[in-house]
MDAnalysis code that builds the backbone (N, CA, C; Angstrom):
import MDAnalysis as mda
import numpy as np

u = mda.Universe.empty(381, n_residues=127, atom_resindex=np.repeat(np.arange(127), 3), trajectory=True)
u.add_TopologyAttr("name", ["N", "CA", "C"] * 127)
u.add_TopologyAttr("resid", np.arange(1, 128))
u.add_TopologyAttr("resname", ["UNK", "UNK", "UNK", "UNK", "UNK", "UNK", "UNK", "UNK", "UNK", "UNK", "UNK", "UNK", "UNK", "UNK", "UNK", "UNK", "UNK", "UNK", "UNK", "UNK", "UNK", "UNK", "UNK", "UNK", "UNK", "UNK", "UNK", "UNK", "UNK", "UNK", "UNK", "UNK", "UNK", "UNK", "UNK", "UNK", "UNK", "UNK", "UNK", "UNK", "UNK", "UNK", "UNK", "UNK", "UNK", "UNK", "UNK", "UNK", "UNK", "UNK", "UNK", "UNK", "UNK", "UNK", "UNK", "UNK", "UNK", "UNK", "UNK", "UNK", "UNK", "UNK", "UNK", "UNK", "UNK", "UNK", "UNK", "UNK", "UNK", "UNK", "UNK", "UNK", "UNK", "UNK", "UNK", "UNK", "UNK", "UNK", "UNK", "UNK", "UNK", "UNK", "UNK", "UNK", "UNK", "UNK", "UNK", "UNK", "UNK", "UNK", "UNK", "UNK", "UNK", "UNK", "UNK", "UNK", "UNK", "UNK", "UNK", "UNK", "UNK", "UNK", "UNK", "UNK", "UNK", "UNK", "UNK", "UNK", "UNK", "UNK", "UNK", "UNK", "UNK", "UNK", "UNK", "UNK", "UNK", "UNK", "UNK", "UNK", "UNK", "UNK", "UNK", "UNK", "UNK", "UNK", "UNK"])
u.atoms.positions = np.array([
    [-6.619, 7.166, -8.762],
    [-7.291, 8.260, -8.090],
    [-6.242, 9.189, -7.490],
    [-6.236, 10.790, -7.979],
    [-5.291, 11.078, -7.022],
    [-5.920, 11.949, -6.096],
    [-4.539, 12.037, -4.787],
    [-5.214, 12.456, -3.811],
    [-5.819, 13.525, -3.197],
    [-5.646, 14.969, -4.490],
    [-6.039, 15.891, -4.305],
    [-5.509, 16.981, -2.859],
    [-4.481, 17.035, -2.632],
    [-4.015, 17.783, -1.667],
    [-2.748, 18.943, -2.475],
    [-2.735, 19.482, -1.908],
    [-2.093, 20.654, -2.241],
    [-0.921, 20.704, -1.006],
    [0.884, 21.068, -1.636],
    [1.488, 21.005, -0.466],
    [1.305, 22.063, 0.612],
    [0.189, 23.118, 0.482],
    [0.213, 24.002, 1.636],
    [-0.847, 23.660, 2.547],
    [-1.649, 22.581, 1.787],
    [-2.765, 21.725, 2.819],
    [-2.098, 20.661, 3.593],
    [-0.865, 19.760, 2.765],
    [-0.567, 18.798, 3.614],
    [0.587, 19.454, 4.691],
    [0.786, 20.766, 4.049],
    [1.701, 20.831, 5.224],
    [1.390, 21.746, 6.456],
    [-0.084, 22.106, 6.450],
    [-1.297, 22.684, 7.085],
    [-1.757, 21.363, 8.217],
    [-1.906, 20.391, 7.502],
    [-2.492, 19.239, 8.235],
    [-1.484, 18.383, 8.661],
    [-0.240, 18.552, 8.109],
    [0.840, 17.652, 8.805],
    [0.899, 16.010, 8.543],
    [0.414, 15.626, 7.208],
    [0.489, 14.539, 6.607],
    [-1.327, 14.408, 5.947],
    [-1.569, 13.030, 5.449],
    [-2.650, 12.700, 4.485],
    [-2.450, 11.299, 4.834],
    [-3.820, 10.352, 5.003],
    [-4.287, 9.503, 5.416],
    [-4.929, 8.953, 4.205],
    [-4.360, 7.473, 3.438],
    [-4.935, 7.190, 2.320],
    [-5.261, 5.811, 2.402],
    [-6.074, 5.597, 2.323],
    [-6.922, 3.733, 1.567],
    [-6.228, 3.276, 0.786],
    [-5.151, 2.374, 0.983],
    [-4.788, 1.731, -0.315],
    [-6.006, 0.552, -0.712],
    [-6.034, -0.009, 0.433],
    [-7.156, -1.211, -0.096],
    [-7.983, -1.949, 0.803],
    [-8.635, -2.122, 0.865],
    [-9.874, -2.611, 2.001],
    [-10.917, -3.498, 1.370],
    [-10.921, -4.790, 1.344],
    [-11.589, -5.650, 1.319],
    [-11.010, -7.092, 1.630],
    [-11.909, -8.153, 1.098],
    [-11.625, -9.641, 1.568],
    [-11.230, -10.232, 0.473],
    [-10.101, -11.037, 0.786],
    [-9.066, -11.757, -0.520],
    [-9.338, -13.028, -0.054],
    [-9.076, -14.216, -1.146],
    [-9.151, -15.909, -0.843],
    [-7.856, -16.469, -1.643],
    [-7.645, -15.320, -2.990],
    [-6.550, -15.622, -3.735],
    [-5.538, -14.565, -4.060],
    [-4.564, -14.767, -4.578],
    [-3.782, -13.503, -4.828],
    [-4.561, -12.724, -5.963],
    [-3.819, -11.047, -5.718],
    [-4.216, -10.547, -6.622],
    [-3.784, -8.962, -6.217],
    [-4.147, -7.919, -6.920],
    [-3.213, -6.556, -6.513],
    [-4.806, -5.382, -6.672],
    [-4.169, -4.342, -6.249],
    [-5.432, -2.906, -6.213],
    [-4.167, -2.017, -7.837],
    [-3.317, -2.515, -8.446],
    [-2.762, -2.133, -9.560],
    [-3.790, -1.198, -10.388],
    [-5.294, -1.492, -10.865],
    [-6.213, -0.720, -11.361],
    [-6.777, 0.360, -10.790],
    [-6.620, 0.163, -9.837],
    [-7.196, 1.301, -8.407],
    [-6.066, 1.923, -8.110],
    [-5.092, 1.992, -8.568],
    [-4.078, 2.681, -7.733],
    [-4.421, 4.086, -7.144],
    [-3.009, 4.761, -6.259],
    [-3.540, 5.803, -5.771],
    [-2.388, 6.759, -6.130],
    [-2.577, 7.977, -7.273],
    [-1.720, 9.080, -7.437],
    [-1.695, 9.991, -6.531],
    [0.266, 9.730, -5.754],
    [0.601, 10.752, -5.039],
    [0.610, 12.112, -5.516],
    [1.072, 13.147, -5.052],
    [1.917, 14.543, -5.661],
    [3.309, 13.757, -5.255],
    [3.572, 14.785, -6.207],
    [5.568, 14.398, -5.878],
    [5.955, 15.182, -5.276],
    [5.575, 15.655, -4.680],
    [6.355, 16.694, -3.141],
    [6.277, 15.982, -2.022],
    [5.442, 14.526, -1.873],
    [5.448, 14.050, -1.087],
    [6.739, 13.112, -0.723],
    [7.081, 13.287, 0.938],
    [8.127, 12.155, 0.514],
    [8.378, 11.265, 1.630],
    [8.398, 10.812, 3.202],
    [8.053, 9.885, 4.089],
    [6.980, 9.288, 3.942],
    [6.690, 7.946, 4.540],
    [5.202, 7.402, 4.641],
    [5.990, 6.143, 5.631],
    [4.251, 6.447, 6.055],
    [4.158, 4.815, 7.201],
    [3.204, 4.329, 6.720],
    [3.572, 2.980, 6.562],
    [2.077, 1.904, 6.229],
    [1.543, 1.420, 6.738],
    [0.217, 0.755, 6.946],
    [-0.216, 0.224, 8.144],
    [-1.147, -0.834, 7.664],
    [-1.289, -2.226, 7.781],
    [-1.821, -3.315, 7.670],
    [-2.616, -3.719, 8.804],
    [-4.027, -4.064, 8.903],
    [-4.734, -4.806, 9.665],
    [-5.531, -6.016, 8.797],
    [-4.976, -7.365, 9.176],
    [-5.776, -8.118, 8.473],
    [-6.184, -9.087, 9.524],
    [-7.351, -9.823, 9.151],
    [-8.044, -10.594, 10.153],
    [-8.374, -12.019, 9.145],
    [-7.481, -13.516, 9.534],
    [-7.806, -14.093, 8.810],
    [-9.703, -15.179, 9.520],
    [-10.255, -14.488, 8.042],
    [-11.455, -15.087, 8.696],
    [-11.849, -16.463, 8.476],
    [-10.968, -17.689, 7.722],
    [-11.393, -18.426, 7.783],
    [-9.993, -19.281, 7.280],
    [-10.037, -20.980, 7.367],
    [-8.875, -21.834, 6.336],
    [-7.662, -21.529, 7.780],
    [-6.662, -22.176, 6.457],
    [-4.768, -22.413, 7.456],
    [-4.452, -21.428, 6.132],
    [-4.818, -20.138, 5.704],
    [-3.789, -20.006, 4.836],
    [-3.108, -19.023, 4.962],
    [-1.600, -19.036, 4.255],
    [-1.035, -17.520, 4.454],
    [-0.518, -16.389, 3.459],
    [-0.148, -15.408, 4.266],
    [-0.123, -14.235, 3.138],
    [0.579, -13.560, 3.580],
    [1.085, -13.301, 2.103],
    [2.672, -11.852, 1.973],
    [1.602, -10.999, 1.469],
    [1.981, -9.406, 1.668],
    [1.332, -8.452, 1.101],
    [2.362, -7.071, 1.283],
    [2.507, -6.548, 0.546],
    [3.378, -5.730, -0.068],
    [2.930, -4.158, -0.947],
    [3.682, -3.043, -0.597],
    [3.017, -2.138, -1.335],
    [4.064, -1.856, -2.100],
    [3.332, -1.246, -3.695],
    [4.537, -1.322, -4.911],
    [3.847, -0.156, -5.063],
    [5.439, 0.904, -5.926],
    [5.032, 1.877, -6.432],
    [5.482, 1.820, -8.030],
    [4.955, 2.921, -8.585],
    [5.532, 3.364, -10.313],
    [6.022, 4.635, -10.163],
    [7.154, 5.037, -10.788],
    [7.601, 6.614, -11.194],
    [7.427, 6.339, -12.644],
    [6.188, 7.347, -12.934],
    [5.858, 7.668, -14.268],
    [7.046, 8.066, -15.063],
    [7.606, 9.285, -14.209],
    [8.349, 10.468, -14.901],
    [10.166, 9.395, -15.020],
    [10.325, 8.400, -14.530],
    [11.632, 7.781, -14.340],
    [11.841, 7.098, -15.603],
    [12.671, 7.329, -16.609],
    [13.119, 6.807, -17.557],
    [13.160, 5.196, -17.325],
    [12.352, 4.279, -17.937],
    [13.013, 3.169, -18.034],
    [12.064, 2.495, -16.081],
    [11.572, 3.020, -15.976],
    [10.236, 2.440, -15.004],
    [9.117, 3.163, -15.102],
    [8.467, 3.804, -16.192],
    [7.378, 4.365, -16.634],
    [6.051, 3.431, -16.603],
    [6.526, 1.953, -16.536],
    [5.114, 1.379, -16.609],
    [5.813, 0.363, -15.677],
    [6.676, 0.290, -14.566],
    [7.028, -0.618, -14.153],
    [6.731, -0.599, -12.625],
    [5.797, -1.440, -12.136],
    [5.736, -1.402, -10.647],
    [7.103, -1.990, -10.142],
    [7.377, -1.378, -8.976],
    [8.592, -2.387, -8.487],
    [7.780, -1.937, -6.868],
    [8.646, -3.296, -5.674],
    [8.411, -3.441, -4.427],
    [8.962, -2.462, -4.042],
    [7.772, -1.293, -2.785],
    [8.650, -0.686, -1.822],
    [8.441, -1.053, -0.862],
    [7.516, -2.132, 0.001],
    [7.983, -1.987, 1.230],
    [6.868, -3.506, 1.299],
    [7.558, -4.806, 1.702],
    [6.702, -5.427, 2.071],
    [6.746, -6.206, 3.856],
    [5.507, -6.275, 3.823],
    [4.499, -6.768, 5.393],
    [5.449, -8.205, 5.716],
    [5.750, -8.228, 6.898],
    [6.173, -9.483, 7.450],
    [4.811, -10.301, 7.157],
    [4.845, -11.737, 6.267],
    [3.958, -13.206, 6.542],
    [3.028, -13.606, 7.455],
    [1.671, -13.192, 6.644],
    [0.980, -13.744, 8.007],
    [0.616, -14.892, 7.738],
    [0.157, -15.603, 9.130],
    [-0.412, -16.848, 8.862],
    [-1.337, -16.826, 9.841],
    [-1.659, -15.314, 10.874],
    [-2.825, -15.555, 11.497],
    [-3.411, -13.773, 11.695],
    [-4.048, -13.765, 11.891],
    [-4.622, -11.931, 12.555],
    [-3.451, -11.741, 12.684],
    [-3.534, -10.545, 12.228],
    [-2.153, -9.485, 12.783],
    [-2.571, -8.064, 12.338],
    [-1.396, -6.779, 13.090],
    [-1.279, -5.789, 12.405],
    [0.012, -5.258, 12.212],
    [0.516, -3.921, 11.670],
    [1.480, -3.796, 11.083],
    [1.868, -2.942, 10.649],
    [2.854, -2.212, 10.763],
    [3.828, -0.667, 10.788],
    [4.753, -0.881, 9.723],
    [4.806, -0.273, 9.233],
    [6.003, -0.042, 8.044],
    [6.209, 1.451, 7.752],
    [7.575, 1.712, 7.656],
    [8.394, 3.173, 7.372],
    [8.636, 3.040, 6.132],
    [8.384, 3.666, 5.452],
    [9.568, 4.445, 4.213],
    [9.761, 5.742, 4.047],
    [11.250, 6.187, 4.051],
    [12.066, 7.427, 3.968],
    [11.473, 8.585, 2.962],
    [11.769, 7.491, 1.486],
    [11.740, 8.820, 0.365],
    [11.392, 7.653, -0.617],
    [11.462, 7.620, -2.216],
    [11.430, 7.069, -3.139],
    [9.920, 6.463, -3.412],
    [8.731, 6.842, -2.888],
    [7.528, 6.472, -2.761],
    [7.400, 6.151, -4.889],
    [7.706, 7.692, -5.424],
    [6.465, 7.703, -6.824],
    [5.386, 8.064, -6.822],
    [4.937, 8.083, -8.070],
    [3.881, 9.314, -7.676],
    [2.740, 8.005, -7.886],
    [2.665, 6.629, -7.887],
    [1.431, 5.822, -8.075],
    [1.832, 4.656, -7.187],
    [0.866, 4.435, -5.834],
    [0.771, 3.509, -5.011],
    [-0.191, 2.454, -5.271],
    [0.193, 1.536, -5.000],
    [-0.975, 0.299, -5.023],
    [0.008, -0.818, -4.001],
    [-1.373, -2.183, -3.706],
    [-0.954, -3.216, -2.848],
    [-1.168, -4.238, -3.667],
    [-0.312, -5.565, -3.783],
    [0.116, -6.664, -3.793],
    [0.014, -7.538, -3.100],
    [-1.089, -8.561, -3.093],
    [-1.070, -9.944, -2.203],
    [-1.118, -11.174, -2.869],
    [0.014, -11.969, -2.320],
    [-0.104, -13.168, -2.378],
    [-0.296, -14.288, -1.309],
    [-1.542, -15.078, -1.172],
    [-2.274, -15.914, -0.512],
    [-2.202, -17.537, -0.661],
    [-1.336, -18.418, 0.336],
    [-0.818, -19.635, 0.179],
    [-1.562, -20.476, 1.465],
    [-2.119, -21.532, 0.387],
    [-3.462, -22.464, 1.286],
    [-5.014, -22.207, 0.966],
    [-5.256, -22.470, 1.428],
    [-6.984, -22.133, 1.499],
    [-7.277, -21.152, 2.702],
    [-8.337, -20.228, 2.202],
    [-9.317, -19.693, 3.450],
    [-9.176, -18.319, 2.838],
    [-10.014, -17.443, 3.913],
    [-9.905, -16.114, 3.120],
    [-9.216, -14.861, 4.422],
    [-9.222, -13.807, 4.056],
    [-8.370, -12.436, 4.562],
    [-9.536, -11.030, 4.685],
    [-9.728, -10.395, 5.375],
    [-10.322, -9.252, 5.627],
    [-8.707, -8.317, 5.817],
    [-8.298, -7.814, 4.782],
    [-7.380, -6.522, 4.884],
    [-7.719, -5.560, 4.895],
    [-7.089, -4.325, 5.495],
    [-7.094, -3.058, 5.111],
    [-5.264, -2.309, 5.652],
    [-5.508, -1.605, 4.615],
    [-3.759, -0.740, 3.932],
    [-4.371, 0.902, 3.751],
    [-3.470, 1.018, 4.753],
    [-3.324, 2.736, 4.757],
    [-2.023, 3.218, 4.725],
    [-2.243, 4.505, 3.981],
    [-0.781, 5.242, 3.830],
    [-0.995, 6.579, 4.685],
    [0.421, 6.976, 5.346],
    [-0.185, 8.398, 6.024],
    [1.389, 8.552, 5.251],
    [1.039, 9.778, 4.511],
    [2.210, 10.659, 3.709],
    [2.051, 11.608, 4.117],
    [3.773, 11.915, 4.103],
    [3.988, 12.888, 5.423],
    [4.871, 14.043, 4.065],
    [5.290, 15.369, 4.494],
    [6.360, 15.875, 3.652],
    [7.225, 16.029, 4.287],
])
């Protein structure tokens, strides 16, 4: 999905507020099909994690990966930009990145033990 902003809107509004992913996990698995197409003029972001574990002992890494279409030789390749300190109970969570976003965001979780996760992942992209 992309996000439909224009750089004289985001730089009108002074960043863009995006859903990477919002629902309840029990096992690993990624929003890779859902991803979310940046513009490429974009280039800071903060991430932000709220997860609430609602049930079990189990824990979880979760991580946001991007793709550069246009990058020779990572055209179909997600790689890690920025992953969430381990939870193993409720938490929330701040993350910076500078520059090197790509123009396709998505989240990555992996879930160790039993029980399940209420997440939600937002991006605020800034220029």
């Amino acid at each position: 999905m992309y996000i439909g902003k224009t750089y004289k809107e985001v730089q009108r509004i002074g960043g863009i507020i995006v859903k990477l992913y919002s629902g309840t996990v029990s096992a690993s698995g990624d929003s890779k099909t859902a991803y979310k197409w940046i513009p490429p003029f974009i280039g800071p972001a903060n991430f932000f994690l709220k997860a609430v574990e609602n049930s079990g002992t189990a824990t979880m890494d979760v991580k946001v990966v991007a793709m550069h279409p246009r990058v020779p030789g990572l055209t179909t390749t997600w790689y890690d930009l920025q992953a969430f300190t381990q939870l193993s109970a409720s938490g929330n969570e701040k993350k910076a990145v500078a520059s090197g976003l790509g123009d396709k965001l998505a989240v990555v979780w992996t879930v160790g033990g039993t029980g399940n996760w209420t997440i939600d992942i937002y991006a605020e992209l800034k220029l």
